[in-house]
C-alpha positions, -999 to +999 in steps of 0.1 A: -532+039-114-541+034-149-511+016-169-490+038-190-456+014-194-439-018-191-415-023-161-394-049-167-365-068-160-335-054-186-306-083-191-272-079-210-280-106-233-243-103-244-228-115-212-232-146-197-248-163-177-279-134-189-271-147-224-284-180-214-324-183-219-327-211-193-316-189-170-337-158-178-366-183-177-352-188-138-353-155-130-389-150-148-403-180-129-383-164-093-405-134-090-435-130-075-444-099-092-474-098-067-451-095-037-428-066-053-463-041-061-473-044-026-441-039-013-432-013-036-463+004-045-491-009-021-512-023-048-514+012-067-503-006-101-506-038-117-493-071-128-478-073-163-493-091-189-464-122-194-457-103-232-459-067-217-482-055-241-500-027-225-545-030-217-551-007-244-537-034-264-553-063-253-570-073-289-534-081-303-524-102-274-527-139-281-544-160-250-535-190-263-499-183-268-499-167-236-512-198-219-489-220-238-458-200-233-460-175-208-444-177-172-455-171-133-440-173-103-422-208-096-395-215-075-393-252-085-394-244-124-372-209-113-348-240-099-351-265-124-344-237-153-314-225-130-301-260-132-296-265-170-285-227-176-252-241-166-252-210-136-222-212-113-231-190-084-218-160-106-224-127-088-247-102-103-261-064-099-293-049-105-293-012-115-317+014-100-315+052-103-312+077-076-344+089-060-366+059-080-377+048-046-401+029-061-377+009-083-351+007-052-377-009-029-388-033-057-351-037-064-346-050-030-375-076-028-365-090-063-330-097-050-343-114-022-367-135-044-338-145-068-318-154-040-343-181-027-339-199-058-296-198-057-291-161-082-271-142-065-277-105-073-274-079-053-288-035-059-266-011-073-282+022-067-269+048-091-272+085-105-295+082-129-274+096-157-248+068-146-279+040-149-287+057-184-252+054-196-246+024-185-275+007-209-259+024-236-229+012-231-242-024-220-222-022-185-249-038-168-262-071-155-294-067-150-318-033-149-350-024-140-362-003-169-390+008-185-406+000-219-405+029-245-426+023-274-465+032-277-487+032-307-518+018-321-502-012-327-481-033-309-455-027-336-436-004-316-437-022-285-417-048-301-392-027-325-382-018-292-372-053-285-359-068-314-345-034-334-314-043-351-284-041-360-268-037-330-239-008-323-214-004-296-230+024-281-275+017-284-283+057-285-313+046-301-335+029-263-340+001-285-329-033-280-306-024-251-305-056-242-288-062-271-308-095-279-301-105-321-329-127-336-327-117-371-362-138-379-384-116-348-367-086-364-380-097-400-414-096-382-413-063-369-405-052-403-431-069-423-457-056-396-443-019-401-454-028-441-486-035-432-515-015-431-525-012-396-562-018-408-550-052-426-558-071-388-558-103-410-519-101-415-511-084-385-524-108-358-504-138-366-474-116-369-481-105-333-488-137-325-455-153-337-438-123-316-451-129-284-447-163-287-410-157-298-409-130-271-422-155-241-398-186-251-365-168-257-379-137-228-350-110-238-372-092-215-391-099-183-417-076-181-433-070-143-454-045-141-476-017-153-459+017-146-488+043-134-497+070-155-504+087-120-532+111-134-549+134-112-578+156-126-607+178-111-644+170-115-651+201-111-660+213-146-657+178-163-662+140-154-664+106-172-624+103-169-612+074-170-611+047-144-592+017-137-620-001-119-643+003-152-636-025-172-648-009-207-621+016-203-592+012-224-580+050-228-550+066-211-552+101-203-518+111-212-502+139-222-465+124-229-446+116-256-465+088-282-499+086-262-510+122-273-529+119-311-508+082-318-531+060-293-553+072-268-555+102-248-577+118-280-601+090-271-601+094-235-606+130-235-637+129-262-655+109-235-656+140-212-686+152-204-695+188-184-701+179-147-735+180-135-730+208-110-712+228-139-738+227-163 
């Protein structure tokens, strides 16, 4: 499926031990993201990028910072990183919705990998307006969630990281991990300044964020979430595809990808089907 969000790994930054970077690094470095989409989706999405910046994106993302910074699955490092978070065997959830089988399966292999490496977490399957209340609130450990934020720009990809200030209650989707780093957030802002035609500025911003983003990870993103679009050849063709590399256009309809990024894009590259015309 073509990728349409970031699934990742949502920690309360404000409670300990997920307040500790060494020990998100551990669980970054425990999962074998590889494992969980065959398990869970038999291969029908894919790997996130280490910064969780979407394909469509891929122009902003830094290689080099990715390469210097960026994790992969580890169980030594996953241990070593476990070691100097000061982790005492602490107890832990992950939250998953009702009737997100997908998340619930994937749920169940992470917590498996985590335990090979000595985190103890265990599912917590819940209603899904329990699960949503519970980020805004910030009674969670850990979540699987998915990224909000699309635009031409990586800009809102990472206002939804770093937004502050913080409240009690985070109505807002953004920074429910409640992670404060007053300098990233300075980025964001001088980034939602910026022309987004002035590339010159805006690629070493995004290119201090991810590498903010991948040492302190107040996220680990996982995997792609799949637009899971379906269409009919049968009057038009040229959708699409995931196994064309040139294609960078989501076919979307939702909220953000409809005029702000790409499904204008994809749908001008329709062309009548040959037995139509």
């Amino acid at each position: 499926m073509l990728p349409a969000g970031t699934a990742w790994i949502e920690m309360n930054t404000a409670e300990g031990p997920m307040s500790n970077t060494d020990f998100r690094r551990a669980v970054a470095y425990a999962i074998d993201t590889s494992k969980v989409i065959s398990t869970a989706y038999d291969g029908t999405v894919k790997a996130a990028n280490p910064t969780g910046l979407l394909p469509y994106l891929s122009s902003y993302i830094s290689s080099s910072t990715v390469k210097k910074y960026g994790f992969y699955y580890s169980q030594s490092l996953a241990k070593k990183f476990l070691e100097q978070s000061g982790y005492r065997g602490q107890h832990l959830t992950l939250e998953v919705p009702i009737g997100g089988t997908d998340w619930i399966s994937a749920a169940g292999t992470i917590c498996q990998q985590l335990a090979e490496v000595g985190i103890h977490v265990s599912e917590k399957v819940v209603s899904p307006e329990t699960r949503d209340a519970d980020i805004v609130d910030g009674n969670y450990d850990l979540v699987i969630f998915n990224a909000d934020g699309v635009g031409p720009t990586p800009w809102a990809y990472f206002d939804n990281v770093y937004q502050l200030p913080l409240s009690p209650k985070q109505f807002s989707r953004a920074d429910t991990e409640r992670f404060v780093d007053p300098a990233a957030w300075a980025l964001v802002q001088h980034a939602a300044a910026t022309p987004i035609t002035d590339t010159a500025v805006l690629r070493p911003i995004y290119a201090e964020l991810e590498a903010d983003f991948l040492q302190d990870l107040p996220e680990v993103p996982l995997w792609y979430s799949g637009a899971w679009f379906q269409a009919s050849t049968t009057y038009w063709e040229d959708y699409p595809s995931n196994t064309l590399p040139r294609d960078q256009f989501t076919p979307m309809m939702g909220p953000g990808w409809l005029g702000s990024t790409t499904t204008v894009y994809a749908l001008a590259q329709l062309r009548p089907a040959k037995k139509a015309r």
